[in-house]
DSSP file (Angstrom, degrees, kcal/mol; ACC not computed):
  #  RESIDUE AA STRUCTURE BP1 BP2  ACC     N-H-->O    O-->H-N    N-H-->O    O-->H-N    TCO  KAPPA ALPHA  PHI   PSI    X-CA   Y-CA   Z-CA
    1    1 A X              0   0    0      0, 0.0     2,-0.4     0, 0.0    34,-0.2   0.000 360.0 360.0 360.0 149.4  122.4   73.0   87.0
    2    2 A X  E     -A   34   0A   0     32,-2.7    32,-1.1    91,-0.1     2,-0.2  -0.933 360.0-129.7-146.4 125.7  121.3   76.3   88.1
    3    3 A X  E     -A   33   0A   0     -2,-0.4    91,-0.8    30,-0.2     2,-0.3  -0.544  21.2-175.0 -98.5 155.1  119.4   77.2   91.6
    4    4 A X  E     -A   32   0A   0     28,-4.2    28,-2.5    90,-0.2     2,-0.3  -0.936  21.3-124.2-131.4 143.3  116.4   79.2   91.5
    5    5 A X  E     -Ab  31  96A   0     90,-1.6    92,-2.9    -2,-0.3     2,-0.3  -0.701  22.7-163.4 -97.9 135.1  114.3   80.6   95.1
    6    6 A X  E     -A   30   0A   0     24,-2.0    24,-2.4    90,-0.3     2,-0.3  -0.990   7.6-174.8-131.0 117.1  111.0   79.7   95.4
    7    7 A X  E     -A   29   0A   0     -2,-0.3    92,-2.4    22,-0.2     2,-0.5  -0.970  13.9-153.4-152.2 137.2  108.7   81.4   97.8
    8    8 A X  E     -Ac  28  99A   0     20,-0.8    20,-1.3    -2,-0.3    92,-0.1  -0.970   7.7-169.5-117.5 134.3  105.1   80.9   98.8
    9    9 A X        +     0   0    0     90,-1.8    92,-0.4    -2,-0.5     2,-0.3  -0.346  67.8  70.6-112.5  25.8  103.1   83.7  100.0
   10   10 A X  S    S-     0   0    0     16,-0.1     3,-0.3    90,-0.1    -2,-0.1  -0.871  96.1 -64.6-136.9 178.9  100.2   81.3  101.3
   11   11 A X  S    S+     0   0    0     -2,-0.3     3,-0.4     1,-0.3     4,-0.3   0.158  89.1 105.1 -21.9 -23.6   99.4   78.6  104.1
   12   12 A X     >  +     0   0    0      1,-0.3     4,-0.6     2,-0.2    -1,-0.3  -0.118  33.3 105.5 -90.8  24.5  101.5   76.2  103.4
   13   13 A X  H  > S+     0   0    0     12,-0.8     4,-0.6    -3,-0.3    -1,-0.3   0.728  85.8  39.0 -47.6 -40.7  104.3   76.1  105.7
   14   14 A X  H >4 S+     0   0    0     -3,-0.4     3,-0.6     1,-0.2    -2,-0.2   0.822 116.9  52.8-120.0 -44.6  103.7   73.1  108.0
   15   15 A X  H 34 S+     0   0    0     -4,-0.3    38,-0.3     1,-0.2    -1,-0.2   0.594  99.5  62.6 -85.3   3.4  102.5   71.0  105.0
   16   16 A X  H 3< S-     0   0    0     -4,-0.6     3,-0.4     1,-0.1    -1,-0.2   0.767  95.9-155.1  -3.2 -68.5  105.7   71.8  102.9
   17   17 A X    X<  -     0   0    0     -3,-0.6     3,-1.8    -4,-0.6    -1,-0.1  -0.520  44.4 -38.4  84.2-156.1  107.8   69.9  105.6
   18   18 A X  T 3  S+     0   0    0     -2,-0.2    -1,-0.2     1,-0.2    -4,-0.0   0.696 117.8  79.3 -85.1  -3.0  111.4   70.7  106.1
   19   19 A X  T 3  S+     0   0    0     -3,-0.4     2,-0.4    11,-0.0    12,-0.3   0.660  98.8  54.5 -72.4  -4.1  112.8   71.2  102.5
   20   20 A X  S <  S-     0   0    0     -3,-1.8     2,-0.4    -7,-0.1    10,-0.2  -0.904  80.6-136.9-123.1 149.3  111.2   74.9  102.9
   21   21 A X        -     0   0    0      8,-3.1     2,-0.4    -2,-0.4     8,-0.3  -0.795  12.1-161.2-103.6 158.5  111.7   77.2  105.4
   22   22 A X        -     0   0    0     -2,-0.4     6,-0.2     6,-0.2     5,-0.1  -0.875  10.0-179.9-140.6 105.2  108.7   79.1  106.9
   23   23 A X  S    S+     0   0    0     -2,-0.4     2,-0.3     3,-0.1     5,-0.1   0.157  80.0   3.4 -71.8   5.3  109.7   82.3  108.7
   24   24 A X  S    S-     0   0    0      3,-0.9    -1,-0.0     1,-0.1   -11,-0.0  -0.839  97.6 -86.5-175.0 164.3  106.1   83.2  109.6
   25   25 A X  S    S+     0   0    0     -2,-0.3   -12,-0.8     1,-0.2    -1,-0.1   0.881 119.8  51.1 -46.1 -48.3  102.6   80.9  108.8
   26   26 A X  S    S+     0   0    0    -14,-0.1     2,-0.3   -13,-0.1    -1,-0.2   0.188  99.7  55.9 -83.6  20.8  102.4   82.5  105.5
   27   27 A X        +     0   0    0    -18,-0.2    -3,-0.9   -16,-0.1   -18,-0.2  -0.906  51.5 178.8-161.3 145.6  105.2   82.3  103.9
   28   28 A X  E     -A    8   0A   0    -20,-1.3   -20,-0.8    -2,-0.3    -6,-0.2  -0.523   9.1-169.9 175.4 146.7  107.3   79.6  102.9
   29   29 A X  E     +A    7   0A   0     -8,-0.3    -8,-3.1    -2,-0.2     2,-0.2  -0.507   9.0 170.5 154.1 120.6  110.8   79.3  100.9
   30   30 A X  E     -A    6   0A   0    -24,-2.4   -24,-2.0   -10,-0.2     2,-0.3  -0.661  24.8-137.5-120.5 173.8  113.3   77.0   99.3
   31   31 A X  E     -A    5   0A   0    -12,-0.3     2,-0.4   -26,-0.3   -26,-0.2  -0.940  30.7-168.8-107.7 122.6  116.2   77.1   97.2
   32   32 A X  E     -A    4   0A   0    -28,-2.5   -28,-4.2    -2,-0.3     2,-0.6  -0.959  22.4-141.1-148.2 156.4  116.2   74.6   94.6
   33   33 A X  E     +A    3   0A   0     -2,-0.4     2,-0.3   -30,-0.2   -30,-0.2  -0.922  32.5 165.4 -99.8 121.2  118.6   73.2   92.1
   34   34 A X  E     -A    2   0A   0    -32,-1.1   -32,-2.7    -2,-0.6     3,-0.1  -0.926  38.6 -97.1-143.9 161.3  117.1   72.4   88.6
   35   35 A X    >   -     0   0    0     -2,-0.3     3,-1.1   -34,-0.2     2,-0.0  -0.292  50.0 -88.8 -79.6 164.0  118.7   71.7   85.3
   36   36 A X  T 3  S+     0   0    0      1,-0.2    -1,-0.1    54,-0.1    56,-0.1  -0.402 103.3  30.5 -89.1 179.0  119.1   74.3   82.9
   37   37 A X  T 3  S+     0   0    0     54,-0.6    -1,-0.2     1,-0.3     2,-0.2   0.525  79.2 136.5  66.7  22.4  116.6   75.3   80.2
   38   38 A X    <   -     0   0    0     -3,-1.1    53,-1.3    53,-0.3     2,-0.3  -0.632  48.1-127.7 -93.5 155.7  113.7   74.3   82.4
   39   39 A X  B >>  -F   90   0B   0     51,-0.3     3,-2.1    -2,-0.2     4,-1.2  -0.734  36.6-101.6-104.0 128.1  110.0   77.2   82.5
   40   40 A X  H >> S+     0   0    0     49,-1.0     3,-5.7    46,-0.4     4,-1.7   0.881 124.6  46.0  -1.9 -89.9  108.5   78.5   85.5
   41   41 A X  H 34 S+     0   0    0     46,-1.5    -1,-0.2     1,-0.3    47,-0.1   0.327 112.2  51.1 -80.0  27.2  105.2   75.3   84.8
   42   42 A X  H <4 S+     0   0    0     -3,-2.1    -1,-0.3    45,-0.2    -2,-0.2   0.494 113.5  42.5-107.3  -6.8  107.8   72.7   84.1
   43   43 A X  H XX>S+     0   0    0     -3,-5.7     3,-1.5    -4,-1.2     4,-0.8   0.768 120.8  46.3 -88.5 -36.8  109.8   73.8   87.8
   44   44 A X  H 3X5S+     0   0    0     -4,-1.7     4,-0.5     1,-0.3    -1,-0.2   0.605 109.6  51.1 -97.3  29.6  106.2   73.9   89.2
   45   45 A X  H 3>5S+     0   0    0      2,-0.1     4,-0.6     3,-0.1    -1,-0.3   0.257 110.2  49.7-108.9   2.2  105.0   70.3   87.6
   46   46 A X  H X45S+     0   0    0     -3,-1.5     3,-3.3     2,-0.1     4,-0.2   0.687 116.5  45.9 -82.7 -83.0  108.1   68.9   89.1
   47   47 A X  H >X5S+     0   0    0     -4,-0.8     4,-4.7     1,-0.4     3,-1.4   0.577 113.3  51.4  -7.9 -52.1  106.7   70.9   92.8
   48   48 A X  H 3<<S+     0   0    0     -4,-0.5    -1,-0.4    -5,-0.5     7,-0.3   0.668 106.3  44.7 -93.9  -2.6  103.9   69.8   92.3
   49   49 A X  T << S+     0   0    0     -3,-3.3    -1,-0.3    -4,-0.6    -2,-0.2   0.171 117.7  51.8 -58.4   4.2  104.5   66.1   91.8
   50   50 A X  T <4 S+     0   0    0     -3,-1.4     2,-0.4    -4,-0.2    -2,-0.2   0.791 115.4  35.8 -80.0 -62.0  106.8   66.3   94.7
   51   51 A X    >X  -     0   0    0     -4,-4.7     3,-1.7    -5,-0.1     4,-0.8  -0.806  68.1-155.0-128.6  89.8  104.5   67.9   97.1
   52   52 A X  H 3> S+     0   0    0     -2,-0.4     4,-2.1     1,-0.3     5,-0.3   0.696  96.1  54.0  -2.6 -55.3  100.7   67.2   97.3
   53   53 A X  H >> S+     0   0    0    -38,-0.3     3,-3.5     1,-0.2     4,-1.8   0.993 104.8  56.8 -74.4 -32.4   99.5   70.1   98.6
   54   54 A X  H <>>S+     0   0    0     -3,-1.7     5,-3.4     1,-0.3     4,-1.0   0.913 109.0  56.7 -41.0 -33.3  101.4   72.4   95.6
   55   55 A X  H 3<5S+     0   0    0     -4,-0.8     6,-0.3    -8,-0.3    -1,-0.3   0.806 109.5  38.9 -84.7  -1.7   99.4   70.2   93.6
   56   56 A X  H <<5S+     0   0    0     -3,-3.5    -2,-0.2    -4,-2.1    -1,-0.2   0.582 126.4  20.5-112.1   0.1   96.2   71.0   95.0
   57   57 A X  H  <5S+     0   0    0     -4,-1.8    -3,-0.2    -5,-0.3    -2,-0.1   0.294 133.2  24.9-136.5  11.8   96.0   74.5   95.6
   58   58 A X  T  <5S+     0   0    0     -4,-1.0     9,-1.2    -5,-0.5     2,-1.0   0.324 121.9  33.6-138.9 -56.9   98.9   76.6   93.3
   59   59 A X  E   < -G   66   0C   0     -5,-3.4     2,-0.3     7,-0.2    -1,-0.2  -0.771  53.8-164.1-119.0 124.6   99.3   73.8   90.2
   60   60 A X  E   > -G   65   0C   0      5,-3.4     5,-1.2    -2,-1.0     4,-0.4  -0.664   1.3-169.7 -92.8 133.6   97.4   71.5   88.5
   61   61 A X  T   5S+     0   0    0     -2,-0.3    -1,-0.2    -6,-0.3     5,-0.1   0.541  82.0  63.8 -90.1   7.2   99.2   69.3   86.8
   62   62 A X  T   5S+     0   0    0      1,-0.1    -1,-0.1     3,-0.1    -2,-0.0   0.541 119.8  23.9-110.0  -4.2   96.3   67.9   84.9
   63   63 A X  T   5S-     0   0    0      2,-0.1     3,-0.1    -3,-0.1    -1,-0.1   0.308 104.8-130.7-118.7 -11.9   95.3   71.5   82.7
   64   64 A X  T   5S+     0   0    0     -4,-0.4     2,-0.3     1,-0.3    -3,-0.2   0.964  71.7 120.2  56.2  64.7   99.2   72.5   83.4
   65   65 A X  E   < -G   60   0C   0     -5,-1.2    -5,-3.4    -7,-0.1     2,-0.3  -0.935  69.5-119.8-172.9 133.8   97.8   75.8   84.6
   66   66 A X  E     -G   59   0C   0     -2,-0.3    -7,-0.2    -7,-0.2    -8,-0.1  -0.559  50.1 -86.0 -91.8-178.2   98.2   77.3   88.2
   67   67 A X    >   -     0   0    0     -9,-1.2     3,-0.8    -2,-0.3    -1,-0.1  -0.533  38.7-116.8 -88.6 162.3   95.1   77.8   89.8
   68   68 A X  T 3  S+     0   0    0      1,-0.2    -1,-0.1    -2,-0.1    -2,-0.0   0.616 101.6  73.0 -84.1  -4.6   93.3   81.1   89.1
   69   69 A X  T 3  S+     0   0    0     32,-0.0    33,-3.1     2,-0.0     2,-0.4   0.140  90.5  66.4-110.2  30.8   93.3   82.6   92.4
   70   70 A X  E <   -D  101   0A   0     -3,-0.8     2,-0.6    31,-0.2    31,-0.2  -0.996  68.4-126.5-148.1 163.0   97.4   83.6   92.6
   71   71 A X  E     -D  100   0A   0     29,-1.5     2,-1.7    -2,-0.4    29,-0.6  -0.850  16.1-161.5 -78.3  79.1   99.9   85.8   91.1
   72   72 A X  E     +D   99   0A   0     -2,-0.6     2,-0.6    11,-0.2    14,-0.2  -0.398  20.0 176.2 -73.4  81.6  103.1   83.9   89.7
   73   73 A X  E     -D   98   0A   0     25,-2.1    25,-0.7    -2,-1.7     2,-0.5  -0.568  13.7-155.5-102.3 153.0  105.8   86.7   89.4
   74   74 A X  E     -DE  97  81A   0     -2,-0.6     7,-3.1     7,-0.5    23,-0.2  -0.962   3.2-156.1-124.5 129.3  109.4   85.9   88.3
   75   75 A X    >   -     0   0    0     21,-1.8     3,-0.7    -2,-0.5     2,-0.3  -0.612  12.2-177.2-101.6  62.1  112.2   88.0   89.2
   76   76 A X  T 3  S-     0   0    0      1,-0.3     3,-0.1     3,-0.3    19,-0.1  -0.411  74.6 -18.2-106.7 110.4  115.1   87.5   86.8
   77   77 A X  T 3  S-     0   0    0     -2,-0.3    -1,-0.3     1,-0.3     3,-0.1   0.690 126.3 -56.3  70.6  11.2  118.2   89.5   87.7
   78   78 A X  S <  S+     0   0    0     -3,-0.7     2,-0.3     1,-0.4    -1,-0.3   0.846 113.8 125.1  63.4  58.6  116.2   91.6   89.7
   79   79 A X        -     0   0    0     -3,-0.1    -1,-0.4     0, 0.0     2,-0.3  -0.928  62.8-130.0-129.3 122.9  113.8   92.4   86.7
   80   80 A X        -     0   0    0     -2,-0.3     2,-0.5    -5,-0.2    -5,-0.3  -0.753  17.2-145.1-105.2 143.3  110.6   91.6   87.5
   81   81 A X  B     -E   74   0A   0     -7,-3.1    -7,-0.5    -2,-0.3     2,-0.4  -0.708  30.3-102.0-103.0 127.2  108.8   89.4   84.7
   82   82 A X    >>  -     0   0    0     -2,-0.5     3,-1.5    -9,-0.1     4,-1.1  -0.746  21.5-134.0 -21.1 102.7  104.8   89.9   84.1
   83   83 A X  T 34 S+     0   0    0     -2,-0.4     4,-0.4     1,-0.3   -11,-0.2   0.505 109.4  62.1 -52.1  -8.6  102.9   87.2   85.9
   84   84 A X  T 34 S+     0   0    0      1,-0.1    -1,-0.3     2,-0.1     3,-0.1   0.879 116.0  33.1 -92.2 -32.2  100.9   87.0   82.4
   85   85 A X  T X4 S+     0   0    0     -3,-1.5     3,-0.6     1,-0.1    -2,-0.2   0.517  98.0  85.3 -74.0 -40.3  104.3   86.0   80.8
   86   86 A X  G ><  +     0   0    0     -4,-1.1     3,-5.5   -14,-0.2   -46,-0.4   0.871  69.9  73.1 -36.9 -64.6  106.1   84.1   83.4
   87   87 A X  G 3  S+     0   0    0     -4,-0.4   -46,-1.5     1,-0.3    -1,-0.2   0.775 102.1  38.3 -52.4 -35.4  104.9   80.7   83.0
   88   88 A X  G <  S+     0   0    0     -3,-0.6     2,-0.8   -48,-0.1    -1,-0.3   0.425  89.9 130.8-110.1  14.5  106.6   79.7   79.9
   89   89 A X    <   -     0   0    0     -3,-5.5   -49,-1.0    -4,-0.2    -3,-0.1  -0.322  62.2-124.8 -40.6  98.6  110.1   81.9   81.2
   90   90 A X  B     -F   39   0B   0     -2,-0.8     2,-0.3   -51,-0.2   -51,-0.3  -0.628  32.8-131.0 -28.1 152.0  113.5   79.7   80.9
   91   91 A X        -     0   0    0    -53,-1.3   -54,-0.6   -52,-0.1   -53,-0.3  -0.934  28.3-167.6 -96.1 143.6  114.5   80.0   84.3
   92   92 A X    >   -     0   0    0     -2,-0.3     3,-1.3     1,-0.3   -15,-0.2  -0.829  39.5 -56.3-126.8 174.4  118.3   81.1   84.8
   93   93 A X  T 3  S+     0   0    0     -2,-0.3    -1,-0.3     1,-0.2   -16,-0.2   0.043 120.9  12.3 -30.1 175.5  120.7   81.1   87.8
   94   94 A X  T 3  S+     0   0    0    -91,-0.8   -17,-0.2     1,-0.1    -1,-0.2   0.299  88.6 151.4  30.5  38.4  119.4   83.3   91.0
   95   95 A X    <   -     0   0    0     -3,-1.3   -90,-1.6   -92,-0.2     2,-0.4  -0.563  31.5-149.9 -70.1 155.1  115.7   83.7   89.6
   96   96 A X  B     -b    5   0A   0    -21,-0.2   -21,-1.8   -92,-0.2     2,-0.4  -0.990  10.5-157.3-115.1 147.3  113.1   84.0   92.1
   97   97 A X  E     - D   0  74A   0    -92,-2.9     2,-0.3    -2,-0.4   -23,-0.2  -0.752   3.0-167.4 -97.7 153.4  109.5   83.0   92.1
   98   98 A X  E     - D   0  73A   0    -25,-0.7   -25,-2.1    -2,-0.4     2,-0.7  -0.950   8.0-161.0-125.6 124.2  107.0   84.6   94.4
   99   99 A X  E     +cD   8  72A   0    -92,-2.4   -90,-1.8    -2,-0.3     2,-0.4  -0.953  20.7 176.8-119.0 134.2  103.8   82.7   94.5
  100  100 A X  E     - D   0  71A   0     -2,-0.7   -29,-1.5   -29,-0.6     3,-0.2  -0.762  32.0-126.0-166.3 142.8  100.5   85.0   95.9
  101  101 A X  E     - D   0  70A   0     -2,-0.4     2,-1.0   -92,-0.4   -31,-0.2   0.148  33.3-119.1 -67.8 155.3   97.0   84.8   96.4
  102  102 A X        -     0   0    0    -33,-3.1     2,-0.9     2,-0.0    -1,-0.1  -0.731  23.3-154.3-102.9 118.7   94.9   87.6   94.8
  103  103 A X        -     0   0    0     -2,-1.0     2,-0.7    -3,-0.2   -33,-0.0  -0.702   5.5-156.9 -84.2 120.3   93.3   89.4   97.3
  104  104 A X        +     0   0    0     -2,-0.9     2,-0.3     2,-0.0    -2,-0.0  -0.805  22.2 174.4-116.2 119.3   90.0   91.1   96.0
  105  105 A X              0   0    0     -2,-0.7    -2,-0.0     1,-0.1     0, 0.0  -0.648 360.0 360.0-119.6-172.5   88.6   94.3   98.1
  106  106 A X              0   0    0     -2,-0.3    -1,-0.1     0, 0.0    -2,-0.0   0.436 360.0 360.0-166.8 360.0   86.3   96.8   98.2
Protein backbone atom coordinates (compact mmCIF):
# COMPACT_ATOMS: atom_id res chain seq x y z
CA UNK A 1 0.00 0.00 0.00
CA UNK A 2 1.21 3.41 -0.59
CA UNK A 3 -0.45 6.95 0.75
CA UNK A 4 -1.03 9.62 -1.62
CA UNK A 5 -2.46 13.54 -0.54
CA UNK A 6 -5.39 14.65 -2.15
CA UNK A 7 -6.37 18.24 -2.16
CA UNK A 8 -9.37 20.13 -3.40
CA UNK A 9 -9.04 23.64 -4.36
CA UNK A 10 -13.09 24.04 -4.61
CA UNK A 11 -16.34 24.20 -2.45
CA UNK A 12 -16.40 21.13 -1.14
CA UNK A 13 -15.41 21.13 2.39
CA UNK A 14 -18.64 20.62 4.40
CA UNK A 15 -19.95 18.09 1.82
CA UNK A 16 -16.67 15.95 2.02
CA UNK A 17 -17.44 15.25 5.78
CA UNK A 18 -14.79 14.41 8.24
CA UNK A 19 -12.36 12.12 6.24
CA UNK A 20 -10.98 15.52 4.69
CA UNK A 21 -9.77 18.33 6.46
CA UNK A 22 -10.85 21.84 5.27
CA UNK A 23 -8.61 24.62 6.55
CA UNK A 24 -10.59 27.34 4.83
CA UNK A 25 -14.11 26.96 2.59
CA UNK A 26 -12.08 26.25 -0.40
CA UNK A 27 -9.98 23.95 0.17
CA UNK A 28 -10.17 20.53 1.37
CA UNK A 29 -7.48 17.62 2.02
CA UNK A 30 -6.97 14.03 2.80
CA UNK A 31 -4.38 11.53 2.99
CA UNK A 32 -5.29 8.29 1.58
CA UNK A 33 -3.92 4.81 1.52
CA UNK A 34 -4.36 3.03 -1.91
CA UNK A 35 -2.79 -0.06 -3.28
CA UNK A 36 0.08 0.12 -5.45
CA UNK A 37 -0.01 0.43 -9.21
CA UNK A 38 -3.22 2.32 -9.15
CA UNK A 39 -3.62 6.08 -11.95
CA UNK A 40 -4.62 9.31 -10.93
CA UNK A 41 -8.76 8.19 -12.74
CA UNK A 42 -8.70 4.83 -11.07
CA UNK A 43 -7.81 6.81 -7.30
CA UNK A 44 -10.48 9.36 -8.42
CA UNK A 45 -13.27 6.53 -9.59
CA UNK A 46 -12.77 5.00 -6.27
CA UNK A 47 -13.39 9.07 -4.78
CA UNK A 48 -15.86 9.39 -6.66
CA UNK A 49 -17.91 6.27 -5.83
CA UNK A 50 -17.20 7.05 -2.24
CA UNK A 51 -18.26 10.49 -2.20
CA UNK A 52 -21.25 11.86 -4.24
CA UNK A 53 -20.46 15.20 -4.60
CA UNK A 54 -16.64 14.11 -6.25
CA UNK A 55 -18.82 12.40 -8.50
CA UNK A 56 -20.75 15.25 -9.59
CA UNK A 57 -18.73 18.07 -9.99
CA UNK A 58 -14.66 16.83 -10.44
CA UNK A 59 -15.36 12.99 -11.91
CA UNK A 60 -17.64 11.34 -13.89
CA UNK A 61 -17.48 8.05 -13.59
CA UNK A 62 -19.72 7.28 -16.47
CA UNK A 63 -17.17 8.99 -19.56
CA UNK A 64 -14.11 8.29 -16.82
CA UNK A 65 -13.15 11.85 -17.52
CA UNK A 66 -12.96 14.74 -14.91
CA UNK A 67 -15.15 17.41 -15.67
CA UNK A 68 -13.73 20.10 -18.12
CA UNK A 69 -13.74 23.04 -15.90
CA UNK A 70 -10.50 21.92 -13.50
CA UNK A 71 -6.86 21.36 -13.57
CA UNK A 72 -5.71 17.89 -12.24
CA UNK A 73 -1.89 18.40 -11.45
CA UNK A 74 0.21 15.53 -9.82
CA UNK A 75 3.17 16.15 -7.93
CA UNK A 76 5.43 13.16 -7.88
CA UNK A 77 8.58 13.64 -5.72
CA UNK A 78 8.06 17.13 -5.86
CA UNK A 79 8.10 17.04 -9.83
CA UNK A 80 5.22 18.46 -10.97
CA UNK A 81 3.34 16.15 -13.71
CA UNK A 82 1.39 18.01 -16.75
CA UNK A 83 -2.31 17.98 -15.96
CA UNK A 84 -2.68 16.81 -19.80
CA UNK A 85 -0.59 13.66 -18.72
CA UNK A 86 -1.61 13.02 -15.18
CA UNK A 87 -4.59 11.01 -15.50
CA UNK A 88 -3.20 7.78 -16.58
CA UNK A 89 0.14 8.38 -13.91
CA UNK A 90 0.85 5.22 -11.63
CA UNK A 91 0.67 6.93 -8.41
CA UNK A 92 3.66 6.17 -6.02
CA UNK A 93 4.29 6.84 -2.23
CA UNK A 94 3.96 10.74 -1.06
CA UNK A 95 2.28 11.88 -4.48
CA UNK A 96 0.04 14.74 -4.27
CA UNK A 97 -3.02 15.70 -6.28
CA UNK A 98 -4.12 19.23 -6.44
CA UNK A 99 -7.63 19.42 -7.94
CA UNK A 100 -8.59 23.31 -9.40
CA UNK A 101 -11.12 25.14 -11.09
CA UNK A 102 -9.99 27.06 -14.25
CA UNK A 103 -10.60 30.42 -13.67
CA UNK A 104 -11.12 32.33 -17.13
CA UNK A 105 -10.43 36.33 -17.12
CA UNK A 106 -10.21 39.16 -19.03
Amino acid sequence: MIRVQVEFWLWLGKELGADFQSPSEMRSSTEIEVKEGITVQELFDHLAARYSVIGQKVYNRENRKFYPNLSVILSSKDERIQPHNGENSLLQDGDKIKVLPIYVGG
